[in-house]
ROSEMAR-400835 format. One line per 2 residues: number of its first residue (from 1); their letters; for each residue x, y, z of N, C-alpha, C. Coordinates in steps of 0.001 Angstrom, whole numbers, plus 500000, padded with zeros to 6 digits. Each point is the difference from the previous one (the first is absolute). Example, Ala and Ser with C-alpha at 12.3 -4.5 7.8 and 13.67 -1.06 7.14 Angstrom:
% residues 2
1	AS	513190/494310/507800/499110/501190/500000/500900/501200/500000 ~ 499650/501050/499280/500820/501190/500060/499230/501090/500730
END
This chain:
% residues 66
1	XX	398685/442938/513829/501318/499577/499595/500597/499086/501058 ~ 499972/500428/501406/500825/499133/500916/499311/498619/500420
3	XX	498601/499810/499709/499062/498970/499713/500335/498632/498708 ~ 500415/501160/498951/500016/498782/499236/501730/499931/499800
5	XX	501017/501172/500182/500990/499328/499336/501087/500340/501495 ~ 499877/499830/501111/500688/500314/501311/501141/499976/499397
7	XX	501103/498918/499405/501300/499111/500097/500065/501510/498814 ~ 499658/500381/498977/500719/500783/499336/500743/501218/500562
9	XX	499132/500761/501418/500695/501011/500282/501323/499649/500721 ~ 499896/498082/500415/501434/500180/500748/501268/499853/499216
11	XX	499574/500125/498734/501369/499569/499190/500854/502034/499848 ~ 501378/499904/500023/500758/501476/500052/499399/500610/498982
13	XX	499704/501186/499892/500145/500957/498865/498380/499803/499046 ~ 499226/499580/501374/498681/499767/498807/499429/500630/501173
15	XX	499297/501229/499702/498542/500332/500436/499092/500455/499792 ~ 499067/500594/500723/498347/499725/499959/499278/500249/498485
17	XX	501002/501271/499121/499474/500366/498669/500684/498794/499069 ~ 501193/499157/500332/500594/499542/499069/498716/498375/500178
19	XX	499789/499533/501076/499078/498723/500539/498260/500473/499336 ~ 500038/501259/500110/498613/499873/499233/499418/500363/498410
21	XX	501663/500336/499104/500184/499414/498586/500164/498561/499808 ~ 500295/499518/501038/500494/498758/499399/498473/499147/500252
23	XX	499292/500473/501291/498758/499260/500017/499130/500202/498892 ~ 500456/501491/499583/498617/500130/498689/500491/499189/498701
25	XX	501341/499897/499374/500296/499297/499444/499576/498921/500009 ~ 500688/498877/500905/499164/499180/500092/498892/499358/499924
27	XX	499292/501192/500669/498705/499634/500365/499104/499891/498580 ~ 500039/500719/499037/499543/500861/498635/500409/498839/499239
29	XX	500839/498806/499948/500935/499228/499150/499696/498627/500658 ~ 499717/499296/500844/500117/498965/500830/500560/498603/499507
31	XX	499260/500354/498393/500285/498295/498912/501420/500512/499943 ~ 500685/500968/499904/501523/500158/499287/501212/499676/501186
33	XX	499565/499293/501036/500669/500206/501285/500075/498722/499959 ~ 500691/499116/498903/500019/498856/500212/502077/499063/500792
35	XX	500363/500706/499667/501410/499933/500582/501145/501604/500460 ~ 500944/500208/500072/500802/500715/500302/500326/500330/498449
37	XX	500092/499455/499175/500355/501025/498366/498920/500533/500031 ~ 498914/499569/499812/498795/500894/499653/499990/501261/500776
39	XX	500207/500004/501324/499935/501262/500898/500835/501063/499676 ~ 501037/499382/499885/501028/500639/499194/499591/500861/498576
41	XX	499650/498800/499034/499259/500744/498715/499068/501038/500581 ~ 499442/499757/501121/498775/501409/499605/500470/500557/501106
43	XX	500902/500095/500652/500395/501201/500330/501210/501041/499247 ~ 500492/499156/498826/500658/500861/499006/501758/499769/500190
45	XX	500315/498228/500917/501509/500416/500325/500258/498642/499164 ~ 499282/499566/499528/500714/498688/499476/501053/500085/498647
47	XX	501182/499656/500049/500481/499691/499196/499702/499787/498520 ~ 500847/500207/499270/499530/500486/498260/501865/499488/499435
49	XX	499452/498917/499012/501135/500051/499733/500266/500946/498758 ~ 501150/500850/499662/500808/500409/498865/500834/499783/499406
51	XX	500577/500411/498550/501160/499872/499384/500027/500789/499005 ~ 501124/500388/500175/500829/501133/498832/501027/499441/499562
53	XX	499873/499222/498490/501324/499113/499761/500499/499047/500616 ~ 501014/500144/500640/500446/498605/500821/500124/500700/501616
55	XX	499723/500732/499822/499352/500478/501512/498834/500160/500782 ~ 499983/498768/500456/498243/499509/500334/499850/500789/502069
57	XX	498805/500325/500500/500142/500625/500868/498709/499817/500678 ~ 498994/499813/500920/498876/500598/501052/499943/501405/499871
59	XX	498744/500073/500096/499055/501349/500862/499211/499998/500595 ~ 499301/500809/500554/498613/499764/500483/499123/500696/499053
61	XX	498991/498593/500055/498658/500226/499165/498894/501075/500518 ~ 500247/501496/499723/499015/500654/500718/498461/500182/499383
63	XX	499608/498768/499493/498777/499850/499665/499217/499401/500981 ~ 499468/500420/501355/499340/499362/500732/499080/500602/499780
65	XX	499168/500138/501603/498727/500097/499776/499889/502043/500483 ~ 499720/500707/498957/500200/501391/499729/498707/500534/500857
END
């Protein structure tokens, strides 16, 4: 882990179990890692739009990668 992804453990509130989901993710997916939405899409936070009538709204799309 500290080989291939060093810079992840220095970011706050990320460690060693949270840096080595994200490597397997990744790693398992590589073609889908083509910008910052996509990462997003498969990690399950991207935005979804809704509407109920004239009340239109976001969620998160928790269809990532299960």
């Amino acid at each position: 882990m500290e080989c291939h992804a060093p810079q992840l453990l220095d970011v706050v509130g990320i460690g060693p179990d949270t840096v080595v989901a994200l490597l397997i993710a990744v790693g398992d997916n590589p073609e889908r890692m083509g910008s910052e939405a996509s990462f997003a899409a498969l990690c399950g936070v991207s935005p979804v739009e809704r509407s109920s009538g004239r009340r239109q709204f976001r969620r998160l799309n928790r269809g990532g990668d299960r």
